[in-house]
mmJSON file of the N, C-alpha and C atoms, coordinates in Angstrom:
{"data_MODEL":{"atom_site":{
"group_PDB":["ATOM","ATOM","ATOM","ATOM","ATOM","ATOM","ATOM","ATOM","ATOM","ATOM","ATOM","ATOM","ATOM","ATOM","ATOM","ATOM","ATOM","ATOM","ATOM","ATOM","ATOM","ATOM","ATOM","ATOM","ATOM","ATOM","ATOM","ATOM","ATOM","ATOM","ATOM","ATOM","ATOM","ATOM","ATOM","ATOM","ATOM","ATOM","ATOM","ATOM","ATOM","ATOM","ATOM","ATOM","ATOM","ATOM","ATOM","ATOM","ATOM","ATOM","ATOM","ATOM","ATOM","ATOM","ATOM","ATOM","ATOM","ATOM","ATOM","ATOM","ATOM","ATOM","ATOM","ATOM","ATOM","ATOM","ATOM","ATOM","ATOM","ATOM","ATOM","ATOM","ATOM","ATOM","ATOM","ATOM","ATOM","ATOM","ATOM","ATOM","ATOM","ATOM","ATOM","ATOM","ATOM","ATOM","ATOM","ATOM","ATOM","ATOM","ATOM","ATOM","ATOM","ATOM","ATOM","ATOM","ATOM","ATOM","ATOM","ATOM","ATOM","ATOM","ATOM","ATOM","ATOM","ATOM","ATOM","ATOM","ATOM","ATOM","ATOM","ATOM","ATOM","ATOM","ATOM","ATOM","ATOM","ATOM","ATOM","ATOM","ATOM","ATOM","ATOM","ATOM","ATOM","ATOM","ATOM","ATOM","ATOM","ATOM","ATOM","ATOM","ATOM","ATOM","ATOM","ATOM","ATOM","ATOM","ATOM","ATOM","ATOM","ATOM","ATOM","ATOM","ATOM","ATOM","ATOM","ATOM","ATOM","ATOM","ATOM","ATOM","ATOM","ATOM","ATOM","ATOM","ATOM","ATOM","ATOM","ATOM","ATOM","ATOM","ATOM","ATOM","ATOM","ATOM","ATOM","ATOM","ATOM","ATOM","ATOM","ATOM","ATOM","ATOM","ATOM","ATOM","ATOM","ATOM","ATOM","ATOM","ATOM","ATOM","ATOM","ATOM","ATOM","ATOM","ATOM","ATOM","ATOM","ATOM","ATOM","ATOM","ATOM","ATOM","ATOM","ATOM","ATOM","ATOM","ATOM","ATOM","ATOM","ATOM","ATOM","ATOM","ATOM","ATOM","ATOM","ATOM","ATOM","ATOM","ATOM","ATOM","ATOM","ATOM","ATOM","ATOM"],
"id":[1,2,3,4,5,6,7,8,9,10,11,12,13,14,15,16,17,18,19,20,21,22,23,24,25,26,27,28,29,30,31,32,33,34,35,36,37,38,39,40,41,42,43,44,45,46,47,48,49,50,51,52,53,54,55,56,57,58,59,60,61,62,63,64,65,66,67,68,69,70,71,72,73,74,75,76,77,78,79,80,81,82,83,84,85,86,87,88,89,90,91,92,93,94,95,96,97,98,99,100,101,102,103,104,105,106,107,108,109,110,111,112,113,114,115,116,117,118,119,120,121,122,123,124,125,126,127,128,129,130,131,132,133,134,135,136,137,138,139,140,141,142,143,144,145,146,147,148,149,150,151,152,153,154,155,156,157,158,159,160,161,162,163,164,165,166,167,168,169,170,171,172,173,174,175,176,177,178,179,180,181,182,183,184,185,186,187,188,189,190,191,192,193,194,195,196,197,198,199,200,201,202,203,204,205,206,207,208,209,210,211,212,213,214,215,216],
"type_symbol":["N","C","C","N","C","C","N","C","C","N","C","C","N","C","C","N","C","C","N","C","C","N","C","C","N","C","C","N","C","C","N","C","C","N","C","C","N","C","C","N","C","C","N","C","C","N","C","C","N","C","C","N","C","C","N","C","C","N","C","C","N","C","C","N","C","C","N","C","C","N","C","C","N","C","C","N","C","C","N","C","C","N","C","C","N","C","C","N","C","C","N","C","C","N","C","C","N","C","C","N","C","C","N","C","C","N","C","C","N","C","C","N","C","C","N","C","C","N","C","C","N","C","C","N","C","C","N","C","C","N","C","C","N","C","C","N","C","C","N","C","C","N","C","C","N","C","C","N","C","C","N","C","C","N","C","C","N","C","C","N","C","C","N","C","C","N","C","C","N","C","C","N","C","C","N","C","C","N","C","C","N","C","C","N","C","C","N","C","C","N","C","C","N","C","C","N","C","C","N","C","C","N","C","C","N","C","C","N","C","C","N","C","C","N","C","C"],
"label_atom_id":["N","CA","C","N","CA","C","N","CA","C","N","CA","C","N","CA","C","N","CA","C","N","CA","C","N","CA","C","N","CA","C","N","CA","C","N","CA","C","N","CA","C","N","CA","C","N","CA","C","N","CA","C","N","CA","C","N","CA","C","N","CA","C","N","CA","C","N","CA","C","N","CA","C","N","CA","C","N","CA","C","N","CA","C","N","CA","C","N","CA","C","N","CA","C","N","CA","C","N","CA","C","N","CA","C","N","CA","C","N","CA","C","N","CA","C","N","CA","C","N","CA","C","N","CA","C","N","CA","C","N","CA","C","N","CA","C","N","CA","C","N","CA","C","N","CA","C","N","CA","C","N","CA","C","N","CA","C","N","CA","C","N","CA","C","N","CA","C","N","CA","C","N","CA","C","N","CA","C","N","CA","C","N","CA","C","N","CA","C","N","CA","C","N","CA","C","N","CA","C","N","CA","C","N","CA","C","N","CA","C","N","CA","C","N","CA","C","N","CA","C","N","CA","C","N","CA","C","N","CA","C","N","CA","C","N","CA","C","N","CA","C","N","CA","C","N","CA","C","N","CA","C"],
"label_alt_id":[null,null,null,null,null,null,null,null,null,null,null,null,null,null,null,null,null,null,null,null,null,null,null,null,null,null,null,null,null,null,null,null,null,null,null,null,null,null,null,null,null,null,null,null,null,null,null,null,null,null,null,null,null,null,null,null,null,null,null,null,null,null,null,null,null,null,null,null,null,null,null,null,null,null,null,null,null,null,null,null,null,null,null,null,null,null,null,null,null,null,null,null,null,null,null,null,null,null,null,null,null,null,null,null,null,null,null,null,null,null,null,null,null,null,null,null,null,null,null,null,null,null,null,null,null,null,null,null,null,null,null,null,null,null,null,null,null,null,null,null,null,null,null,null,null,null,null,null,null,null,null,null,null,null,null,null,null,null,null,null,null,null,null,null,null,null,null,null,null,null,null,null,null,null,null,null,null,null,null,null,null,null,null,null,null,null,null,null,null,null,null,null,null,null,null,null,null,null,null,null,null,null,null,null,null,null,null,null,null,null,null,null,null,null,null,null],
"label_comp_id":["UNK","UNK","UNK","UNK","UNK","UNK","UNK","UNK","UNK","UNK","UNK","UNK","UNK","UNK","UNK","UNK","UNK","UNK","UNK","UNK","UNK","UNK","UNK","UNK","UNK","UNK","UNK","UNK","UNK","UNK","UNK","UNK","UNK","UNK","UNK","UNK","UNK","UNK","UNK","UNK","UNK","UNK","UNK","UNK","UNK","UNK","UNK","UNK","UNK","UNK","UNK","UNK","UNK","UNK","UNK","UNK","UNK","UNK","UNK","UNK","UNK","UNK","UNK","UNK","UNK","UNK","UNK","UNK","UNK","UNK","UNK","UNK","UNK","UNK","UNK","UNK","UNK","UNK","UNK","UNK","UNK","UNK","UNK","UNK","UNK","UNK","UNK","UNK","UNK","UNK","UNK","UNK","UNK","UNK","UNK","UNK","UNK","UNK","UNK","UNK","UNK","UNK","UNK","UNK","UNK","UNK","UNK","UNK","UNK","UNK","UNK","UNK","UNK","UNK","UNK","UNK","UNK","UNK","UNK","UNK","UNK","UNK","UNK","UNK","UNK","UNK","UNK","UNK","UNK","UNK","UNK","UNK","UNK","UNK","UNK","UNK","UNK","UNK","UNK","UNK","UNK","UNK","UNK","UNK","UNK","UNK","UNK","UNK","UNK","UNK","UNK","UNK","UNK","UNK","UNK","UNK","UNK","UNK","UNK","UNK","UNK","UNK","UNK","UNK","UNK","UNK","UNK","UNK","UNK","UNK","UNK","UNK","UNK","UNK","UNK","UNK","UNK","UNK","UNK","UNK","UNK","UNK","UNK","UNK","UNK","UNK","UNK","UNK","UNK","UNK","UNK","UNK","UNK","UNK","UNK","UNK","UNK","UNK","UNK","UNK","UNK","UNK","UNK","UNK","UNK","UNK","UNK","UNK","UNK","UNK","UNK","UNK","UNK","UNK","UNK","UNK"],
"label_asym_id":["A","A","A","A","A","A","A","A","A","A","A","A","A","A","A","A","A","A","A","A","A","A","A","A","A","A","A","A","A","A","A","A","A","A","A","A","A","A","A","A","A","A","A","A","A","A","A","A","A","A","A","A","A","A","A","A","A","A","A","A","A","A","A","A","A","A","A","A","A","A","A","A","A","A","A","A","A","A","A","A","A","A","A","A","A","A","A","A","A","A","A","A","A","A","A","A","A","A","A","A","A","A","A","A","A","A","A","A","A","A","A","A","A","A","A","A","A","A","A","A","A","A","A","A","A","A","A","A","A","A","A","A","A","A","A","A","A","A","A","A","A","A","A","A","A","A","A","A","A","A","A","A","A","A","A","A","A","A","A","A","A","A","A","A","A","A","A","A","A","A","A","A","A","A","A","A","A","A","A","A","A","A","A","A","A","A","A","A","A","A","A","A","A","A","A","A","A","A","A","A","A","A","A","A","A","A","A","A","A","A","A","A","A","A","A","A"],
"label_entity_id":["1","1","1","1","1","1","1","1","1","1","1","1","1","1","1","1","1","1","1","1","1","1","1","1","1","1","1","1","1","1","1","1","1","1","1","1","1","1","1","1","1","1","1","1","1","1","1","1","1","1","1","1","1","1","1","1","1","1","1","1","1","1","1","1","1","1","1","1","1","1","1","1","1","1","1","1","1","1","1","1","1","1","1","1","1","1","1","1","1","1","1","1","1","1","1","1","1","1","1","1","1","1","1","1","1","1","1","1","1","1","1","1","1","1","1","1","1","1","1","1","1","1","1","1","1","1","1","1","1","1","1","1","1","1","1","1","1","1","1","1","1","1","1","1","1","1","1","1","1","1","1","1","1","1","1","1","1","1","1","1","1","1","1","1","1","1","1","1","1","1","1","1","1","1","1","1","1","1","1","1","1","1","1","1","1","1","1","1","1","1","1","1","1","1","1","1","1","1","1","1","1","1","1","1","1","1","1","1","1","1","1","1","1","1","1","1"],
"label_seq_id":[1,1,1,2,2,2,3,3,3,4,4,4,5,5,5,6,6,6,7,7,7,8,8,8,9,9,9,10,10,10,11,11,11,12,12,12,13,13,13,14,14,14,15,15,15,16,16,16,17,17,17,18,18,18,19,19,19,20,20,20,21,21,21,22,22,22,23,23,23,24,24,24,25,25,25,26,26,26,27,27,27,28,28,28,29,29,29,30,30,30,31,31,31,32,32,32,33,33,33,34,34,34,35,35,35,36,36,36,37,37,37,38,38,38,39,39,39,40,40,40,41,41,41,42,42,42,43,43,43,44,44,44,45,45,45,46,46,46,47,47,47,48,48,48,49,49,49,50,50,50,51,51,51,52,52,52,53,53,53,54,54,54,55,55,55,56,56,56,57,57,57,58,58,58,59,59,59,60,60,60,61,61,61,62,62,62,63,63,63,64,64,64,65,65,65,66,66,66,67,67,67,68,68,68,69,69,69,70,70,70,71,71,71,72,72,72],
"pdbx_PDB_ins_code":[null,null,null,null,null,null,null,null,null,null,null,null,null,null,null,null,null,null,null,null,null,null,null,null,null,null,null,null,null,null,null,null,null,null,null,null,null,null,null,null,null,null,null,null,null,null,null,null,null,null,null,null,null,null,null,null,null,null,null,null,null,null,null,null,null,null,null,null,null,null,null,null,null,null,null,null,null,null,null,null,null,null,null,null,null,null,null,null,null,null,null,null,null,null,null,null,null,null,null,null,null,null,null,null,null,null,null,null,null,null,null,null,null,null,null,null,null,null,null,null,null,null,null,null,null,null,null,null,null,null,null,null,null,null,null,null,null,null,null,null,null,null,null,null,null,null,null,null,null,null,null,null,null,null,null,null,null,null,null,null,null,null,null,null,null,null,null,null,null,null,null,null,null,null,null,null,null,null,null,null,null,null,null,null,null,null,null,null,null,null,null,null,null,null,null,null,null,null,null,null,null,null,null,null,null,null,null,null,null,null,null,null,null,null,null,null],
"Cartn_x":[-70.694,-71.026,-72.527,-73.474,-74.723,-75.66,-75.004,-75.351,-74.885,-74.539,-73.949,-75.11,-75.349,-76.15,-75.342,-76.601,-76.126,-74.816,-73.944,-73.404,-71.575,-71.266,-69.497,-69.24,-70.154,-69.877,-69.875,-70.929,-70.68,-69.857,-68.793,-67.815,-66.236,-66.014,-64.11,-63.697,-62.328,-61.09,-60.33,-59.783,-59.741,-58.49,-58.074,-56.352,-57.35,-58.315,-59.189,-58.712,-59.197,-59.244,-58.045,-56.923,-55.776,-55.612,-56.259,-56.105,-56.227,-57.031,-57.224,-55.741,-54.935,-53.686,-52.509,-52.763,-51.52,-51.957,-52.74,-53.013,-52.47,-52.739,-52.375,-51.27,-50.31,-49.05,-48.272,-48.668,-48.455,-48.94,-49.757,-49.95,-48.977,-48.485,-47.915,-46.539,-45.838,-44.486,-44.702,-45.639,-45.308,-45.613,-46.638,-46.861,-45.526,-44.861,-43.095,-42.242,-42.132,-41.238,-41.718,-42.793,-43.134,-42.984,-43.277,-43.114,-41.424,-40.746,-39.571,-38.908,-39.349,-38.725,-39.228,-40.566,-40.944,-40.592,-40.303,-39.963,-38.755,-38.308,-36.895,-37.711,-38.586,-39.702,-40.903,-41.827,-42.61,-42.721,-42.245,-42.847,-43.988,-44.71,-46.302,-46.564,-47.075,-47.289,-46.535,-45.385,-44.91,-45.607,-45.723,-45.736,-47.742,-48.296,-49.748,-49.978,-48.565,-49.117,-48.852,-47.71,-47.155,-48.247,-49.026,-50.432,-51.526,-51.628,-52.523,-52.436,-51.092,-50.878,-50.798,-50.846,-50.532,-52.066,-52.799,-54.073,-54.991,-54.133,-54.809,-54.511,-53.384,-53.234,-53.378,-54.052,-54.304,-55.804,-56.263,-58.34,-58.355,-57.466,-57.184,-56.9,-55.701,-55.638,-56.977,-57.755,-58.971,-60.033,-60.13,-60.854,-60.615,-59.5,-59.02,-58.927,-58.665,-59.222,-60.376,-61.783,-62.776,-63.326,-62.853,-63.249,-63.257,-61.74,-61.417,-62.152,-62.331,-62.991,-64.793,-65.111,-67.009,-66.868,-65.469,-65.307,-65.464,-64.63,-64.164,-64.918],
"Cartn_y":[-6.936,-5.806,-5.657,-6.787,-6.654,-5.887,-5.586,-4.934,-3.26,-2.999,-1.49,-0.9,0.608,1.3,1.202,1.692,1.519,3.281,2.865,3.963,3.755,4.749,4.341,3.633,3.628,2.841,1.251,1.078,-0.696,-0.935,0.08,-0.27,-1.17,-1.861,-2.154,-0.969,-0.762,0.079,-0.39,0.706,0.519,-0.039,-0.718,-1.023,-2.934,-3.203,-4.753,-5.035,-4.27,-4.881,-5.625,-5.668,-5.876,-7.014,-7.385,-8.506,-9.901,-10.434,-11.306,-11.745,-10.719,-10.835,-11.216,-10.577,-10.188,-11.752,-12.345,-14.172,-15.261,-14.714,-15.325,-15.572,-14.123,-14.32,-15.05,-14.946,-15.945,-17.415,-17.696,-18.943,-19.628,-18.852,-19.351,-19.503,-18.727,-18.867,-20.379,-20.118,-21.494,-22.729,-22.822,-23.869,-23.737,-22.945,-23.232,-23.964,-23.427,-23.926,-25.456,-25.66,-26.96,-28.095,-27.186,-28.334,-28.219,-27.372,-27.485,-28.75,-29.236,-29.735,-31.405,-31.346,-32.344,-33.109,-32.037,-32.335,-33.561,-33.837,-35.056,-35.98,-36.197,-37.209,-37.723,-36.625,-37.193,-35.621,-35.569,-34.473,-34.165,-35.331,-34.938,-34.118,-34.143,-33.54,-32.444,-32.23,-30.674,-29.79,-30.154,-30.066,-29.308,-30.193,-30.296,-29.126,-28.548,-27.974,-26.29,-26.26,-25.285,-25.025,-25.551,-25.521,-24.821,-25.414,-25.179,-23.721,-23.316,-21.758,-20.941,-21.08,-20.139,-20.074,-20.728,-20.446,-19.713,-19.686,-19.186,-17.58,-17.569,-16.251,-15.176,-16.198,-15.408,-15.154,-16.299,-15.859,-15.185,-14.876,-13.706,-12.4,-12.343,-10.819,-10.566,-11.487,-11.075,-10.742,-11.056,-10.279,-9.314,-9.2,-7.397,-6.949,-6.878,-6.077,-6.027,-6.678,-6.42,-5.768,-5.868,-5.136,-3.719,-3.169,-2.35,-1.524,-2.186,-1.713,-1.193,-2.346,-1.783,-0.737,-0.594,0.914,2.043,1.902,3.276,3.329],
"Cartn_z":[-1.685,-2.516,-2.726,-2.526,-3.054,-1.478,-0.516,0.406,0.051,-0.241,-0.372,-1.821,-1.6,-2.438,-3.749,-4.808,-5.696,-5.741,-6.881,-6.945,-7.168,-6.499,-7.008,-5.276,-4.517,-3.307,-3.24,-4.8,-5.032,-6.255,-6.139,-7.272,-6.614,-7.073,-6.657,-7.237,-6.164,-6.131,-7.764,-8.808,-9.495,-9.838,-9.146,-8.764,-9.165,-8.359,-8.946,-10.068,-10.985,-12.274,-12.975,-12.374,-12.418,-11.724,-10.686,-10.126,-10.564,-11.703,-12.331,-13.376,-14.057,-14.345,-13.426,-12.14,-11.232,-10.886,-10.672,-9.937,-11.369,-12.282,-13.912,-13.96,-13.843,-13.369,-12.56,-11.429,-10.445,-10.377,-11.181,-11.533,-12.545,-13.38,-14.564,-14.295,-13.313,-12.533,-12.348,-11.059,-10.425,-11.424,-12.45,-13.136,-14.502,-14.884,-15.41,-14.699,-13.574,-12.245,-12.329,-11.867,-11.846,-13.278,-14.336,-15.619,-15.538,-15.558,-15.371,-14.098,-13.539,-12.564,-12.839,-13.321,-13.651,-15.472,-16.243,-17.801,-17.494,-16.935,-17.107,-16.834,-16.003,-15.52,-16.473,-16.835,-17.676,-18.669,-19.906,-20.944,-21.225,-21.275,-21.646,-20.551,-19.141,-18.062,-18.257,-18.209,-18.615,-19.579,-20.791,-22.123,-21.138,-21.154,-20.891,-19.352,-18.535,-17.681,-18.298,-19.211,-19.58,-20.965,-21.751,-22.606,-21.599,-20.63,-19.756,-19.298,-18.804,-18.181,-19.533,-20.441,-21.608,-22.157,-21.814,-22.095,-21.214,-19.936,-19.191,-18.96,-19.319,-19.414,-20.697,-21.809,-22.753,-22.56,-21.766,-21.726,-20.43,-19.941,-18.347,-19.368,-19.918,-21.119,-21.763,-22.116,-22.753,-21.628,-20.547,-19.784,-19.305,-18.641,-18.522,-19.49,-20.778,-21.987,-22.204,-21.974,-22.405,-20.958,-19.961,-18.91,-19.262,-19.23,-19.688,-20.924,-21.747,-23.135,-22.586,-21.594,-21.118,-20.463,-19.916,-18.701,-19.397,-20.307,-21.048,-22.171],
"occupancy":[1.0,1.0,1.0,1.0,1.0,1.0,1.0,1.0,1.0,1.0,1.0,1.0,1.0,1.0,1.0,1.0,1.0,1.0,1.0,1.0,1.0,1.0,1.0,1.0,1.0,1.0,1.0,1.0,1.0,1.0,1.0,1.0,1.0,1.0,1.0,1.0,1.0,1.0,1.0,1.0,1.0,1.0,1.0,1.0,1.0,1.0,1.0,1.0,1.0,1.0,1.0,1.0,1.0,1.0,1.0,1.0,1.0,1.0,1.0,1.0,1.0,1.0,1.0,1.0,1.0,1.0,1.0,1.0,1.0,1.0,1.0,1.0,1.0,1.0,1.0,1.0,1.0,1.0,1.0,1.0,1.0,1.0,1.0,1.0,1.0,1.0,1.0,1.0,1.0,1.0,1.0,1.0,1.0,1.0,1.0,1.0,1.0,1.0,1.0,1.0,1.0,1.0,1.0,1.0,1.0,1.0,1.0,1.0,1.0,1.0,1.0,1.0,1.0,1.0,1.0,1.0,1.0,1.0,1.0,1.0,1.0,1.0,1.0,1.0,1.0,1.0,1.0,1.0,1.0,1.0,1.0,1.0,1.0,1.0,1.0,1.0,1.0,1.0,1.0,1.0,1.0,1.0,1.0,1.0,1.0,1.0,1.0,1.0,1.0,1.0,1.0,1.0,1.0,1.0,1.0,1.0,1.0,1.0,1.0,1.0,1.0,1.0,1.0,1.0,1.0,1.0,1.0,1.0,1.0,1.0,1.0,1.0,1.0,1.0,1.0,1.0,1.0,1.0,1.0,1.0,1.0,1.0,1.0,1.0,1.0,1.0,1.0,1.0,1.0,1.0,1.0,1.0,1.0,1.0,1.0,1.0,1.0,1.0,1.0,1.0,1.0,1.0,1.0,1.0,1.0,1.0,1.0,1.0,1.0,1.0,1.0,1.0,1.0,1.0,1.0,1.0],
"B_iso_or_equiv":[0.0,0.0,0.0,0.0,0.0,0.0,0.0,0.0,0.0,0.0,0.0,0.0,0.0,0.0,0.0,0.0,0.0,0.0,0.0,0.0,0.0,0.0,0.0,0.0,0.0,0.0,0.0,0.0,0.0,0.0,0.0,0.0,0.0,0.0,0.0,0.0,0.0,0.0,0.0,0.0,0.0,0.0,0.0,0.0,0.0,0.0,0.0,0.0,0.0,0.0,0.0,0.0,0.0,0.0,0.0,0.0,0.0,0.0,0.0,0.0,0.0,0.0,0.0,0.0,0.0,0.0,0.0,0.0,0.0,0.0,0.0,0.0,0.0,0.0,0.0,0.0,0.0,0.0,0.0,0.0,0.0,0.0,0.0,0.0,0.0,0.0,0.0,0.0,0.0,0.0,0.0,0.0,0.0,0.0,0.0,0.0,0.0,0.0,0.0,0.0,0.0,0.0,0.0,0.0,0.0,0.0,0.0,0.0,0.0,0.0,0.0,0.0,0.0,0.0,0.0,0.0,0.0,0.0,0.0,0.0,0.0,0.0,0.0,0.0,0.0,0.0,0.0,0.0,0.0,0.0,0.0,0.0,0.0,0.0,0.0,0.0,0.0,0.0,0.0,0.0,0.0,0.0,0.0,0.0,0.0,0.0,0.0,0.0,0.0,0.0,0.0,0.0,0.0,0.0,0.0,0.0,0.0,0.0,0.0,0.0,0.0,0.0,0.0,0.0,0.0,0.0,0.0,0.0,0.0,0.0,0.0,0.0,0.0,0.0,0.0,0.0,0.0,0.0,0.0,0.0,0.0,0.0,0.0,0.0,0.0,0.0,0.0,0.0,0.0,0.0,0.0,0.0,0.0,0.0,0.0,0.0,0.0,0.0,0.0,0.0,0.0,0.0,0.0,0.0,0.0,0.0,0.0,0.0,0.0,0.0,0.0,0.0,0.0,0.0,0.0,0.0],
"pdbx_formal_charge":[null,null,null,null,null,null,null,null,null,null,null,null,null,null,null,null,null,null,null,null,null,null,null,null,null,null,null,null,null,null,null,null,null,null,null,null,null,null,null,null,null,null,null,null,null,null,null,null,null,null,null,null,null,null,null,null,null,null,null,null,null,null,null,null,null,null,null,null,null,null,null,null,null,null,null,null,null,null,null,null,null,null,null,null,null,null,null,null,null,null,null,null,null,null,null,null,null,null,null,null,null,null,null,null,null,null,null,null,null,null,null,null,null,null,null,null,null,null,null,null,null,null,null,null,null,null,null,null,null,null,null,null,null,null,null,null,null,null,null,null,null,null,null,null,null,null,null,null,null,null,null,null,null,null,null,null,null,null,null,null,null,null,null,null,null,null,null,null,null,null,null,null,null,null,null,null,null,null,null,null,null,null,null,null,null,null,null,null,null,null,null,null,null,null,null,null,null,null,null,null,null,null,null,null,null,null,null,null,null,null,null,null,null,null,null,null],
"auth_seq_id":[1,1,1,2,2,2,3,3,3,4,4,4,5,5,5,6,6,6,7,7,7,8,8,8,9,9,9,10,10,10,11,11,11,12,12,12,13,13,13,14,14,14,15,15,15,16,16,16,17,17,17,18,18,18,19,19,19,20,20,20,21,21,21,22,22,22,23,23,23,24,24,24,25,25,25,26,26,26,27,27,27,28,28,28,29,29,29,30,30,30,31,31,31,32,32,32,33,33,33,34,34,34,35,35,35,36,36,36,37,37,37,38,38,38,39,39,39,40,40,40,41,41,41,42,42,42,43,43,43,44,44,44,45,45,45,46,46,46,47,47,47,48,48,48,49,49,49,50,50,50,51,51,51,52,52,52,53,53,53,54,54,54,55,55,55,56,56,56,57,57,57,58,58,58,59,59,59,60,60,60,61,61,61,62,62,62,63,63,63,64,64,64,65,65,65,66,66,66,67,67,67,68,68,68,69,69,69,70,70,70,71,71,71,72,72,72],
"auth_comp_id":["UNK","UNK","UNK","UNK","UNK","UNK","UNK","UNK","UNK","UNK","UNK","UNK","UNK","UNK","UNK","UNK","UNK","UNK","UNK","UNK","UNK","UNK","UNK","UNK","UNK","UNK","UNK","UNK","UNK","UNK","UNK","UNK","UNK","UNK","UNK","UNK","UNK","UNK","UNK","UNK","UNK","UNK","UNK","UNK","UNK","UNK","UNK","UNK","UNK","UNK","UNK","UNK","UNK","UNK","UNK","UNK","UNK","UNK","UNK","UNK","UNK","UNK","UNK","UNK","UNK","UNK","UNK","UNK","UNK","UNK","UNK","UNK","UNK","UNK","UNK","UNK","UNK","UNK","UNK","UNK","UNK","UNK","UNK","UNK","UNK","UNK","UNK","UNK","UNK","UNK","UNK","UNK","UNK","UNK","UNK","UNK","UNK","UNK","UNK","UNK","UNK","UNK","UNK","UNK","UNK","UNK","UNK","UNK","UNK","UNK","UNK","UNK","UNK","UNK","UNK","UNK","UNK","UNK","UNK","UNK","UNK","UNK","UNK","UNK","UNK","UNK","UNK","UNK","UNK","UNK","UNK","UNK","UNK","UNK","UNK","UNK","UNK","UNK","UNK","UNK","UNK","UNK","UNK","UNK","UNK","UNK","UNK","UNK","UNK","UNK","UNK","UNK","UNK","UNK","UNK","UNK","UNK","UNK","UNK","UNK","UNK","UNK","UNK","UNK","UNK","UNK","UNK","UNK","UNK","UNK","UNK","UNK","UNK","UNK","UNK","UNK","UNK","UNK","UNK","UNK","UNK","UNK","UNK","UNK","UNK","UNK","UNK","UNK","UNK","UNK","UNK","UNK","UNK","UNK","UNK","UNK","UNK","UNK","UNK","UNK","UNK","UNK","UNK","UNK","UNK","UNK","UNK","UNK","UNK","UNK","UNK","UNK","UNK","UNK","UNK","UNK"],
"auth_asym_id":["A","A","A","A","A","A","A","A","A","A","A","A","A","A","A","A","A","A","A","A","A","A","A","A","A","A","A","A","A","A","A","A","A","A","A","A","A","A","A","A","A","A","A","A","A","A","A","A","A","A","A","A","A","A","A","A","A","A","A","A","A","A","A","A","A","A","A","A","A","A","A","A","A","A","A","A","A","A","A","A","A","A","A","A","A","A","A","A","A","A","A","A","A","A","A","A","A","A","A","A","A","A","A","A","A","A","A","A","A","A","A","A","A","A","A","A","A","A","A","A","A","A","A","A","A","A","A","A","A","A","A","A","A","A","A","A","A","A","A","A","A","A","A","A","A","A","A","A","A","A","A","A","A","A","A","A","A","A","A","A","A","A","A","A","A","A","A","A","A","A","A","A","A","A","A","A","A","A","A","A","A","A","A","A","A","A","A","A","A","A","A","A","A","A","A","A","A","A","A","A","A","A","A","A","A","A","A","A","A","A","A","A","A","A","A","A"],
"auth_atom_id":["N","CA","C","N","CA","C","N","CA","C","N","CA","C","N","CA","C","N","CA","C","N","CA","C","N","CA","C","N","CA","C","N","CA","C","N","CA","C","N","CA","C","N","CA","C","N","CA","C","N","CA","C","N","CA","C","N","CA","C","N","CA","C","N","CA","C","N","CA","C","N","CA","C","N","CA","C","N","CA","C","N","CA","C","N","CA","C","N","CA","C","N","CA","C","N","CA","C","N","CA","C","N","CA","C","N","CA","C","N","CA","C","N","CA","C","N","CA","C","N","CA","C","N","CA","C","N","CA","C","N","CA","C","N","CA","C","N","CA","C","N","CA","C","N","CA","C","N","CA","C","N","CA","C","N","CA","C","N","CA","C","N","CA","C","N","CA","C","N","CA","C","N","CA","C","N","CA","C","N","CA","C","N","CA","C","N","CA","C","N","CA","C","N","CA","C","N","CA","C","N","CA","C","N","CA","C","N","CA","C","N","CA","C","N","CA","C","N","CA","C","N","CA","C","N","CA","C","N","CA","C","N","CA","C","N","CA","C","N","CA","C","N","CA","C","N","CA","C","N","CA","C"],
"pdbx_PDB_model_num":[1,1,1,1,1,1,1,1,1,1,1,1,1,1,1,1,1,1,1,1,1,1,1,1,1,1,1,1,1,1,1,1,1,1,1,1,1,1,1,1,1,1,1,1,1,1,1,1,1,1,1,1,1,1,1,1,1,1,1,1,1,1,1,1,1,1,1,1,1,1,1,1,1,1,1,1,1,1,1,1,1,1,1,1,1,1,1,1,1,1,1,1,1,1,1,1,1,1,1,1,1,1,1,1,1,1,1,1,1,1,1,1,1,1,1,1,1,1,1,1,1,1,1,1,1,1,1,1,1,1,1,1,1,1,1,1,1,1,1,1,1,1,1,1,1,1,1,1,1,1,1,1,1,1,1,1,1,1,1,1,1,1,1,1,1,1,1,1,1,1,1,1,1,1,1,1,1,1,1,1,1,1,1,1,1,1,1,1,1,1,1,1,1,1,1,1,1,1,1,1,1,1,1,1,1,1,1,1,1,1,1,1,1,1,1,1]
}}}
């Protein structure tokens, strides 16, 4: 992007901004799935991966909201 003029030509497609959620999502599947399979084995590690994805998708909601909020 730092090659392209300035303008709406060095902008992302506005479908981007969404992308940081849509990977959040998909992270947090697979890291359930996984504490799920692993919780009979060790809880803490569950407990600590399923903490882990819920945080991540609440400081992912806060960036597409504040994205959102500098756009508009």
């Amino acid at each position: 992007y730092n090659q392209l003029p300035w303008g709406d030509e060095r902008l992302a497609p506005t479908l981007m901004i969404f992308l940081p959620s849509a990977i959040t999502v998909a992270v947090s599947i697979i890291n359930l799935v996984t504490s799920s399979f692993i919780y009979s084995r060790s809880q803490i590690i569950a407990r600590m991966l399923s903490i882990t994805s819920t945080l991540i998708s609440f400081l992912s909601f806060l960036f597409t909201l504040r994205t959102i909020q500098l756009i508009s």
